[in-house]
Each structure stands twice: as C-alpha cells, then as structure tokens.
C-alpha positions in Angstrom: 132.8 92.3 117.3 130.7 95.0 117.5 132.9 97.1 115.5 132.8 94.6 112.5 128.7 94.8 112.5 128.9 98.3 112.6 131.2 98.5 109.5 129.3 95.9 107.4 126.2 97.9 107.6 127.5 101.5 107.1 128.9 100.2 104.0 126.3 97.8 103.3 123.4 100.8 103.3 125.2 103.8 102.8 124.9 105.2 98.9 127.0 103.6 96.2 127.1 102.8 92.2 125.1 99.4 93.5 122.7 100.9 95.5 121.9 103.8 93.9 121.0 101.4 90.6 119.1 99.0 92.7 116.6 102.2 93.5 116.3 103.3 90.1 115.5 99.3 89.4 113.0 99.8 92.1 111.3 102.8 90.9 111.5 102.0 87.4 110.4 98.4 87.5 109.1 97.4 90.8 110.3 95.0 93.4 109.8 91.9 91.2 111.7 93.1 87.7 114.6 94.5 89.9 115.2 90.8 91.5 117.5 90.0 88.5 119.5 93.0 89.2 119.8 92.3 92.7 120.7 88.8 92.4 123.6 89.8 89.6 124.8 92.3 92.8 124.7 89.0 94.9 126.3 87.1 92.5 129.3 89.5 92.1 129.5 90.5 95.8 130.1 86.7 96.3 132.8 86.5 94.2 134.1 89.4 94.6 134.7 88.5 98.6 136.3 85.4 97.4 138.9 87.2 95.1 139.3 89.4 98.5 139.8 86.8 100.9 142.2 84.9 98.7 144.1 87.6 97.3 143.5 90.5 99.9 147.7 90.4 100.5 147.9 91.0 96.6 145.2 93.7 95.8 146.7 95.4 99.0 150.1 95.1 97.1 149.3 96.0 93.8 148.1 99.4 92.7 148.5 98.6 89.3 145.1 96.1 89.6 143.4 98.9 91.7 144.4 101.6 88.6 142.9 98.8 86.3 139.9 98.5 88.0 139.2 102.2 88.6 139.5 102.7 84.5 137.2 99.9 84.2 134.8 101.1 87.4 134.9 104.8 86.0 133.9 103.8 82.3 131.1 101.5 82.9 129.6 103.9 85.6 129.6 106.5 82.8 128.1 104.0 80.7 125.2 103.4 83.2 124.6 107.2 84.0 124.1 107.9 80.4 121.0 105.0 80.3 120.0 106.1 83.4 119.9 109.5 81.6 118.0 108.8 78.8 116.1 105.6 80.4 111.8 106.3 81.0 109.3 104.7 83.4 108.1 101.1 81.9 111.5 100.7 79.7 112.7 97.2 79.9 116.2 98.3 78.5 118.6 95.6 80.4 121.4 98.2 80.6 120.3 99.2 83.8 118.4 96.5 85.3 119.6 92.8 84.5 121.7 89.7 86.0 124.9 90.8 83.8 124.7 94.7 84.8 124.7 93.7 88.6 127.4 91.6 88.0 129.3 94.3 85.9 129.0 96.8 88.4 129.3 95.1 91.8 132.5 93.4 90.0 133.7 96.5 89.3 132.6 98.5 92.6 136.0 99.7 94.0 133.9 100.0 97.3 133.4 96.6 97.3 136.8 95.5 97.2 137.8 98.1 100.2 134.7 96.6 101.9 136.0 93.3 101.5 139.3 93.3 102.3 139.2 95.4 105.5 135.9 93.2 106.9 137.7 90.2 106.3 141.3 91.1 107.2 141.4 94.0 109.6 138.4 92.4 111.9 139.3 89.7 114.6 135.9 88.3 115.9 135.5 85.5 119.0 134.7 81.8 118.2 132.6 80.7 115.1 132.5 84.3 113.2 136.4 84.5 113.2 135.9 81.4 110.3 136.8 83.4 107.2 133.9 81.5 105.4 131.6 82.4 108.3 132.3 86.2 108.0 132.4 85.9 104.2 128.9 84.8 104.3 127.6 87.1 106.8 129.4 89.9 104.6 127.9 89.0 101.6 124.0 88.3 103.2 124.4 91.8 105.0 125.6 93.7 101.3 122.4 92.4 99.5 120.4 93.2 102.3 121.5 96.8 101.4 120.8 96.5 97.9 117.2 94.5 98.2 117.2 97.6 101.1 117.2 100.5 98.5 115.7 98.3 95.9 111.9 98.1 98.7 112.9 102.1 98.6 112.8 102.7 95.2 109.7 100.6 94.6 107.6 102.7 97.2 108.9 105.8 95.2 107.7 104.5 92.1 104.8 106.6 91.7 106.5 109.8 92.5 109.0 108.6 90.1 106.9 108.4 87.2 105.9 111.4 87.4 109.3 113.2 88.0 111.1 110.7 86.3 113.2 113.3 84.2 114.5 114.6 87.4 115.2 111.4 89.7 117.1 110.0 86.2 119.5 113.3 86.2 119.9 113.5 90.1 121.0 109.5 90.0 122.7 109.7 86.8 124.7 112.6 88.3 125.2 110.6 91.2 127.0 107.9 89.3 129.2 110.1 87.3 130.1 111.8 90.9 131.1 107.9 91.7 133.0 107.3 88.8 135.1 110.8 89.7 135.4 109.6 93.6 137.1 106.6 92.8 140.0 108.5 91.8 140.4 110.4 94.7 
C-alpha cells in the first residue's frame, strides 16, 4: 500500500506541462485567478482516470491512440510555451490560465494517462482502497493537490516574478517545449 502512496505523490508533485502552468498561473495571477485553471486540471484529471480505468486494457493495446495523443500533447504544449513566452505580469490572456486550458492540457498530459493506468491497474491495495472508485478518487484529490501545490508556489513568487518576469516566462516556456520533446522519447 505504501508503494501506491508513494507513487501517487512523486507523480502528483514532481514537474510536468500541468504543474509547471499552474505556477506560472500563480505567479502571474495569484492564488484566486489561477482557481479556474486548477479546477479545469481537476476536471480533466477526473476524466481522464475514468477513460483509464475503463479503457486501461485498450490504451495499453493501442499505440496508435498514444501516437495521437502525443501529436496532439506536443502541439498544444508548443502552443502554451509560445503565450507563456510572450505573456506579462497582470495579462488576463486565458491561453494560459482558464477552465478550458486546464482541461486541454491535463486531457492531453501523456503523464497522466501513465499515471493512471499504472495507479489503478498495477497497484493491489487491502480492503476499502482496492475499490477502483475509491483509488480513482484518492488519485484524482492527491493530483490537484499537486497542482493547487505549485499553484501556493507560484503565488509566493509572484513578486520576484514581476520583476524577472522575462526570465521565469523563457525558463517555463522552455520547460514546456522540453515536455512536448520528452513525450516522444
């Protein structure tokens, strides 16, 4: 059981597309404005680990859906790293900080799927967390703890961030086009 725990949170906090946008959320809008992001991340983490848990056999089975999803992944990372780019402190520019965008990318967050469909299929826990819906939920709760997690981060930044914004932008719009490459490794 242990080992499940352990897995859900080094994926859940370690640096991804998801996390790394729900810092620059944090530093460029505060806590408060990044909430829609966060709860678009939610929203597509939920169903994403329904898709995994009903079709975890299939996506297993199927590269041609992975190769579709890491064309899809890789473009709208690009497309995020080049509004991160050009984004500034106080921008309200919903590219990179609304419902839909969290959505967008958690949907298409290869590292979700993997996260998914290993916690839910290669994990046997003891009594009540062995229900699939049980560790679905407790998967899902844990992943936006990550992302509200490095959302608080980026908020406490913000200061620094407004006044190195040019830099922070480049080093997390880099970031995501280093994502975009990793998923085809």
């Amino acid at each position: 059981m242990s080992a499940f725990f352990i897995f859900v949170f080094v994926m859940s906090f370690t640096p991804g597309p998801n996390t790394m946008m729900a810092m620059a959320s944090g530093q460029q809008r505060g806590f408060r404005s990044s909430l829609q992001l966060n709860i678009g991340m939610l929203s597509g983490m939920g169903f994403m680990g329904l898709m995994g848990a009903l079709f975890a056999h299939w996506l297993q089975s199927t590269p041609t859906f992975l190769t579709v999803m890491k064309i899809v992944g890789t473009a709208y990372l690009i497309y995020l790293a080049y509004h991160m780019f050009i984004s500034k402190p106080g921008e309200q520019d919903d590219s990179t900080g609304g419902f839909k965008t969290g959505m967008l990318l958690q949907l298409t967050n290869i590292k979700g799927y993997l996260y998914f469909i290993t916690g839910l299929g290669a994990f046997s826990l003891t009594g009540l967390l062995n229900n699939m819906p049980i560790k679905w939920l407790l998967m899902v709760l844990i992943g936006s703890l990550g992302t509200f997690a490095w959302t608080v981060c980026g908020t406490m930044m913000s200061r620094f961030y407004k006044r190195y914004y040019r830099i922070f932008n480049t080093i997390i719009s880099l970031l995501l086009v280093f994502a975009a490459a990793d998923l085809w490794r």
